[in-house]
Each structure stands twice: as C-alpha cells, then as structure tokens.
N, C-alpha and C positions, 0 to 999 in steps of 0.2 A: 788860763781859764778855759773849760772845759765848754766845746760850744753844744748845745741840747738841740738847736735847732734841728726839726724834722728834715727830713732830706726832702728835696724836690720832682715831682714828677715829672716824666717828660710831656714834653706838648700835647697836650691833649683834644684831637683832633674830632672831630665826627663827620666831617666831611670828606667822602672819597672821590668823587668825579668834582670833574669842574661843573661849572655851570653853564646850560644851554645859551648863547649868546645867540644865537642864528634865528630872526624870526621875531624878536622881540622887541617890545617897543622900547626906541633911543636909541637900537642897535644901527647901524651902517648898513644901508641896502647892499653895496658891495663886500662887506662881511659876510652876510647874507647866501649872495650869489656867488660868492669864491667859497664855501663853506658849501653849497650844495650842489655847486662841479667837481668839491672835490670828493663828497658825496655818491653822486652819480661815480663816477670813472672807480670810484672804492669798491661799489656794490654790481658794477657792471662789467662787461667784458674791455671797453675801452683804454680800461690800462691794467695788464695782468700784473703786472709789478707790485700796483701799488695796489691792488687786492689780495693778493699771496703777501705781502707784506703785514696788512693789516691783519688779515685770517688768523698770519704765524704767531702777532702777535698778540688777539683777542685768547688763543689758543693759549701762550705762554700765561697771560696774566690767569686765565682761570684755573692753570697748573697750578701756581703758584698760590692762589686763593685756595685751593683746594686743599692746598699742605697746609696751608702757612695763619689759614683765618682763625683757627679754635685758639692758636697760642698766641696770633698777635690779640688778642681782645683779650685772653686770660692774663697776658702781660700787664696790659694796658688798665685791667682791672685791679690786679694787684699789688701796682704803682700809686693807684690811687685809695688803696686798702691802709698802705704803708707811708704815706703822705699826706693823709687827710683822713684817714679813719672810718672812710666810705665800705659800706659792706661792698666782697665781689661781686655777690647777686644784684644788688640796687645799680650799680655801674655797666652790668651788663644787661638790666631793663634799659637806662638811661639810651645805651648805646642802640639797641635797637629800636627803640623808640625814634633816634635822631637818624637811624639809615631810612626807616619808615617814612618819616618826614621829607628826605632827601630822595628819596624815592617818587612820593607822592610831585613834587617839587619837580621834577625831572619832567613825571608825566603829564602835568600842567603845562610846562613850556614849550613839551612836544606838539601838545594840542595848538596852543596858541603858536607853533612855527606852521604846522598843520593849515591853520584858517589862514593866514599868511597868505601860502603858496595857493588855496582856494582861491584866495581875494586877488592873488597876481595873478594867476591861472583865467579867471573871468575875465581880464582885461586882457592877456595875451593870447587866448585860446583861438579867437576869432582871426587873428592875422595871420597865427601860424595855419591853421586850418585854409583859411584863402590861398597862402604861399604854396600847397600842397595842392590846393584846385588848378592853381596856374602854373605850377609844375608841371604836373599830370597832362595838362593841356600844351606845353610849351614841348614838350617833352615827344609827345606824338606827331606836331606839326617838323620839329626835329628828325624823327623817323622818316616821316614821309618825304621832305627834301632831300633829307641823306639817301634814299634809294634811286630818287629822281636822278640826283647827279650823277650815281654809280650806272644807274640804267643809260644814262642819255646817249651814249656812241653808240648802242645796239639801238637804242631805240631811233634816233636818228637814221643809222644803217636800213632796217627795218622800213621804217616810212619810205627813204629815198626808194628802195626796191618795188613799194607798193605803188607808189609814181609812175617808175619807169614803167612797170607792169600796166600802168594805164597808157600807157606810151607815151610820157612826155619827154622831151630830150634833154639833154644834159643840160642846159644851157637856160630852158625854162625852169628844169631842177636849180639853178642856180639862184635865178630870181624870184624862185618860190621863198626859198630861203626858209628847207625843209627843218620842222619842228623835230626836237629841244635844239633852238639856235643856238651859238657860241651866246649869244647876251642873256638869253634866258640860261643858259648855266651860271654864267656870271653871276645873274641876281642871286639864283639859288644860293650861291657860295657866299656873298655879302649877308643874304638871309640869314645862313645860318651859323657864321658869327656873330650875329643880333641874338641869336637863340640862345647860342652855348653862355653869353655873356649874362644874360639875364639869368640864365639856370644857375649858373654862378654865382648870380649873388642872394638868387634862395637857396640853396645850398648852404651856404653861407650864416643868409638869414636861421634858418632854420637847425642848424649846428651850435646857433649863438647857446643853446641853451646855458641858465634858467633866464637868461636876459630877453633873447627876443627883441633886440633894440633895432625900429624901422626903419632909423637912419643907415644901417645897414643893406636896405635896398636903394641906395640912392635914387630916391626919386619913382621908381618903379612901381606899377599903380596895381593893385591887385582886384580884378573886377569883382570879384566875390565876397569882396569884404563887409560889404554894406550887409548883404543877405546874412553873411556868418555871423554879423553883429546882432542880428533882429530874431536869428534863432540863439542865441547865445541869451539873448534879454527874457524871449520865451522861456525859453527853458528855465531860467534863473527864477522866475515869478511863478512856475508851478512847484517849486519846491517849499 
C-alpha cells in the first residue's frame, strides 16, 4: 500500500539565543554573580584567555551567519512549503517576526538585569566607596611607618651626634635613651603588620566583585561608612 503521507519537516525552531537568566526574578543570586564575573573577566583585561576565546568565537559565529543565514531560512521555508503547503514568503514574515520578538525579548531582560545591578549597586556602592576611603587612609599611615623604620639608624645616628655636640657624655647618651629607640621600632613594626593585614582584607573586600560580601572584612569597621550611606540616600532622592 502506497503511503501518501506528506513528508515531515524538520524542527522548526525560531529561537536562536538562549534566554537571559542573569538578573531575573526566580533566578539565583549566585547565577547572577557567577554570570557577571564571568562577564567582567570576558569584556575586561583580567583574563586574556577567556576574552580572545570569546572575541574568536563571536567572530566565528557571525562568519558563519554571514554565509550560512539566507539558505538556512530559505531551507527552512521551503520544508515547510513542501510539508504543509505554507507559502515561502509567509514563512519568512513568520520568521522575522519571531526573531523580532526574541529580540525585543532579549532587550527587556537586559533592562531588567540592568535595574538589578542599579538596585545591588545602591546597596553596595556605599561600603565599597568607605573600603577605598580607609584604604587610601591605611595606606598612607603604611608609607609613613615604612620610612620611619627604614630612617631610624640614621636618624638615631643623627640625634646621638647632635647630643654629643651639646656635650653630653656617652653615658648620659645612654640613659637618654636617644629617639627612634629599639621599642619604638618595634611598635613600628607590630603597627605595620596591623596595617598590611587590614589592607588585605580590603583588597580583598574589594576584588569580591559583583558580591562585595562584608563578612569579608572580618569585623573591620569602616569609618566612612555612615557618611557614604547618607550621600548615597541623597543622591538616590534627587533622581
């Protein structure tokens, strides 16, 4: 028995990209944030690898679109010409129509990933901003010790001579107990392992990016925080 049945076409798809998950509500904050580190390090110098990777391969796929887009659609229309009796013209409105939509579609989600990172950005802007105030600040008072130390033998040298030169004898030089003493280097030195320790963990802090997570400073207090918050509230309210 002779079978008449039309033949079938192949899957017919109109969907090209996946769909934006990052940013969207029900998605996984950590979704989220692993999706927009790998973002950053893609678009930024932080990993050449994986930029030249992706460059190669935005590059390939639009080679390939370039060839390959008039015949895969006129394929695709004349499958369904020959399987269902659909004009090629109406099938190739249909189609553009549905990348238009998916298109549209796209830009929507981008928006809403967009106010997202606004909305986390407000709440994180203020602490990273502080971390960088008391950087800045930690960072200087680090300068200043580190040269103290490295100065202290001349400068000690230095004082002891201007001493003697007053005439006092070796002896009273001793129980002067001429400036930068051994114990004032010491502290110096304790100091500024306090210093480096805490730059470390803004450093840190501040690397977290898109996270910014506090408990990353264990405990460490950022004085400028309050003030960064109340200009951060301004600002938000003249907008």
């Amino acid at each position: 028995m002779q079978d008449n049945a039309k033949p079938q076409a192949a899957a017919f798809s109109t969907t090209v990209f996946m769909p934006v998950l990052a940013g969207q509500p029900g998605t996984d904050i950590e979704m989220t944030y692993r999706m927009e580190e790998i973002a950053i390090a893609a678009n930024g110098a932080s990993n050449p690898a994986l930029r030249t990777a992706l460059d190669r391969l935005e590059h390939a796929f639009m080679q390939l679109s370039a060839a390959a887009c008039r015949n895969h659609f006129l394929q695709l229309a004349m499958e369904r010409e020959v399987c269902e009796g659909k004009p090629i013209e109406a099938t190739l409105d249909e189609l553009n129509a549905a990348i238009a939509a998916e298109l549209a579609q796209f830009n929507a989600c981008m928006k809403t990933w967009d106010e997202d990172r606004k909305r986390r950005s407000q709440q994180t802007t203020p602490a990273l901003l502080a971390a960088y105030d008391l950087m800045e600040d930690l960072s200087q008072k680090l300068n200043r010790l580190t040269k103290k130390v490295q100065s202290a033998e001349s400068d000690r040298r230095e004082n002891q001579e201007r001493y003697r030169a007053a005439g006092l004898s070796k002896q009273q030089l001793e129980q002067l107990k001429v400036e930068p003493t051994v114990e004032q280097v010491e502290d110096w030195r304790f100091e500024i392992k306090g210093l480096e320790t805490k730059l470390r963990l803004l450093r840190s802090f501040i690397a977290d990016a898109p996270r910014w997570r506090m408990e990353m400073l264990q405990g460490l207090k950022l004085p400028t925080l309050a003030a960064r918050q109340m200009a951060q509230v301004s600002s938000t309210s003249r907008v």
